[in-house]
N, C-alpha and C positions, 0 to 999 in steps of 0.2 A: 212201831219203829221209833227209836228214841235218838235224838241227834242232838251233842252237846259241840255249839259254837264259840272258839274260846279267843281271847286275842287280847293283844294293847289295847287303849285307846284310841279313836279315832282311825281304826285298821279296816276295816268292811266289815266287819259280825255282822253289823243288822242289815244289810243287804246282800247278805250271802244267806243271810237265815230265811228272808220273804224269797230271795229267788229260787230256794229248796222246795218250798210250796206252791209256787206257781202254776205247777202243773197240778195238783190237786184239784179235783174235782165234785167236792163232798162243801160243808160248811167246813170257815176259816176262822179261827179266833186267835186274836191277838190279846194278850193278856201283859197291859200295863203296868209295871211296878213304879215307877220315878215318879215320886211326888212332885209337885209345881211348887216348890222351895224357888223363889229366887229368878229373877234376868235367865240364867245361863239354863236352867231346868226347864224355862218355859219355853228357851228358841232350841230345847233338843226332846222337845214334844212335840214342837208345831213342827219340827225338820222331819223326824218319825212317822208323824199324822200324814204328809205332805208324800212321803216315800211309799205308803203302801194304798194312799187315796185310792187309785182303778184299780188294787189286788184284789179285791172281794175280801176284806177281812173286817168281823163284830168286831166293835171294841170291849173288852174289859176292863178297867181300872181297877187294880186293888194290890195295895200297897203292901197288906199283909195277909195272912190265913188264906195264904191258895187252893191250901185244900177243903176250903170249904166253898169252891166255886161249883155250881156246875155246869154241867155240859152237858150236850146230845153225843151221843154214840156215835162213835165213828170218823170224828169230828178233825178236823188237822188244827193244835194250835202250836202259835210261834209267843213263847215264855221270855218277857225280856224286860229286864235282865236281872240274874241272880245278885249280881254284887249289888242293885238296888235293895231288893228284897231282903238280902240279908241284915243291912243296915236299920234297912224298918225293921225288919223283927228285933233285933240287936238294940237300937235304942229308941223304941215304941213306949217304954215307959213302965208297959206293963209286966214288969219284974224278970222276965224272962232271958237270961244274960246272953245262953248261948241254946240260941235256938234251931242250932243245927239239923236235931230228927225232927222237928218241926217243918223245916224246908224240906229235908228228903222226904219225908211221910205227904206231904203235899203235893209235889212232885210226880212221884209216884200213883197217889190218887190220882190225880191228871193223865198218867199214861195208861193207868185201866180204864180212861174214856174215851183217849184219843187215840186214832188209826196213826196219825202222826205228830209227834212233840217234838219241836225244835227250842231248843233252851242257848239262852244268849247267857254269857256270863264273862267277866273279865277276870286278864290277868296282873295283880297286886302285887307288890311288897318284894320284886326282882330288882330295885335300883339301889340297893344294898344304904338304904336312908334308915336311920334308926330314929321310931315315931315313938310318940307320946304312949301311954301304959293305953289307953282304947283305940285307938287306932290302931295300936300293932295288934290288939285283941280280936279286933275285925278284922284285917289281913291273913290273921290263922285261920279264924272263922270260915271266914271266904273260900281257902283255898282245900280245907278238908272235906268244907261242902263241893268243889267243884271237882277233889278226888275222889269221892264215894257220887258224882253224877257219873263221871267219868266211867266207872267202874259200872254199875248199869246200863251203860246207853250201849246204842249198836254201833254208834258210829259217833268217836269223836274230831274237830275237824280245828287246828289252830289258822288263825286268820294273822298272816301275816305281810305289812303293806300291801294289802288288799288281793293276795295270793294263798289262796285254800291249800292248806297240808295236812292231808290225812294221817290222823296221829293213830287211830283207829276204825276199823270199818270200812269203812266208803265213804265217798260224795254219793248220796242220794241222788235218782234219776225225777 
């Protein structure tokens, strides 16, 4: 079961996305994308850290190449967040401009391990601001990778002031 959480800023994603998995009863992994750049990066780790402390979730850090994580069989993990990941792959350096079947082929690989995959990702470039030549490159990026999640998952769920709308699927029990 594949469940993509989508939403503004500061809406509820990431606790809508751990309280999807709470009842799970197998091994829980949580798999960090946000690098510790910065003041404002490091108090929305330690807020992250601090939200899912007594869920029972491994931590994983890794910024880039998801799919080459692994995992135990059967596993539930909670993917957060794409709009991270993208930007690391995006501008990692490593030549790679638009690393889009890179994030779905990872992705992917994660959902042939896991029983449950809940993927956080946000929603960009709706305030009709017209940005700089890479950052509007990354706002396409983002949004084609979050419509080809979309189009795989079973269930996707937009987070709106802190109010689930199922856009596809279900609310997972």
């Amino acid at each position: 079961m594949t469940t993509l959480v989508t939403g503004g800023s500061k809406c509820g994603k990431s606790s809508l996305a751990e309280k999807l998995l709470d009842g799970f009863c197998g091994k829980k992994v949580y798999i960090a994308t946000m690098q510790p750049f910065g003041e404002e990066a490091l108090e929305a780790i330690s807020r992250h850290r601090k939200m899912r402390e007594q869920k029972g979730f491994g931590t994983i850090e890794k910024y880039t190449d998801i799919g080459k994580i692994s995992l135990p069989a059967n596993c539930a993990v909670l993917l957060e967040c794409v709009g991270n990941l993208c930007a690391n792959e995006m501008f990692s350096g490593d030549g790679m401009c638009y690393p889009d079947h890179k994030i779905i082929s990872g992705i992917k690989r994660l959902s042939d391990f896991a029983a449950e995959l809940v993927i956080v990702t946000n929603q960009v470039g709706s305030d009709g601001i017209d940005y700089a030549e890479g950052t509007a490159e990354y706002i396409r990026l983002l949004g084609e990778v979050n419509r080809r999640i979309a189009e795989f998952a079973d269930n996707v769920i937009e987070c709106v002031y802190g109010v689930p709308i199922v856009l596809k699927g279900e609310i997972p029990c």
